[in-house]
C-alpha positions, 0 to 999 in steps of 0.5 A, a space after each residue: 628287725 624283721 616282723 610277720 603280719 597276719 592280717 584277716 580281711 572282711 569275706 565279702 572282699 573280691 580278690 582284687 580289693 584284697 590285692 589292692 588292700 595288700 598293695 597298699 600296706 607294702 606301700 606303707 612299709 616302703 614308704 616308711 623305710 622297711 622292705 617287704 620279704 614275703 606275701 602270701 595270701 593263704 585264701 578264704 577260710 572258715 573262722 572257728 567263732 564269729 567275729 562281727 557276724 562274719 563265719 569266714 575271712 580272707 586270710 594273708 600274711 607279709 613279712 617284713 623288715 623296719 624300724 618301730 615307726 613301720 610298725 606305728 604307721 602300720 598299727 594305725 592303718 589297719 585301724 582305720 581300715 574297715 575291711 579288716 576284722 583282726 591283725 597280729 604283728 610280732 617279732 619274726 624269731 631268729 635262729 642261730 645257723 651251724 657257723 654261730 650267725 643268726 638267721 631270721 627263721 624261715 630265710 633263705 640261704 
């Protein structure tokens, strides 16, 4: 089942701890027997309301697929990670193609 994640990271983190950070969660999916499919990082962006004293965050999203374990080993990494302000998993949404077979939205052909 494919997934998307956007994750928001503390502002104070340089580009190469939030690379290493993003390193670390692909690691996670793999190890757990998922595959990655896509990562952005969409930058450094002012937040509408403040979370934790902070105006701004780092911004990334992965898509992913796996199994519900993925999602546990995920779920408990992020809360341990300090550096991290919000998350939000969900179900990437299927679509039905011309032929009738469902494509994940936003594959490639």
């Amino acid at each position: 089942m494919a997934y998307e994640a956007i994750i928001l990271l503390n502002p104070q983190l340089s580009d190469d701890e939030v690379g290493s950070f993003l390193d670390k969660t692909k690691k996670i999916i793999v190890k757990e027997g998922g595959e990655v499919l896509t990562e952005d990082r969409w930058g450094r962006r002012k937040l509408t309301y403040p979370i934790r004293q902070a105006r701004e965050g780092s911004y990334a999203y992965i898509k992913f697929q796996g199994s519900p374990s993925v999602l546990n080993r995920l779920s408990y990494h992020f809360k341990v990670t300090d550096s991290i302000l919000r998350t939000m998993v969900v179900k990437a949404r299927e679509k039905k193609s011309a032929m009738g077979r469902k494509e994940t939205a936003g594959a490639k052909k």
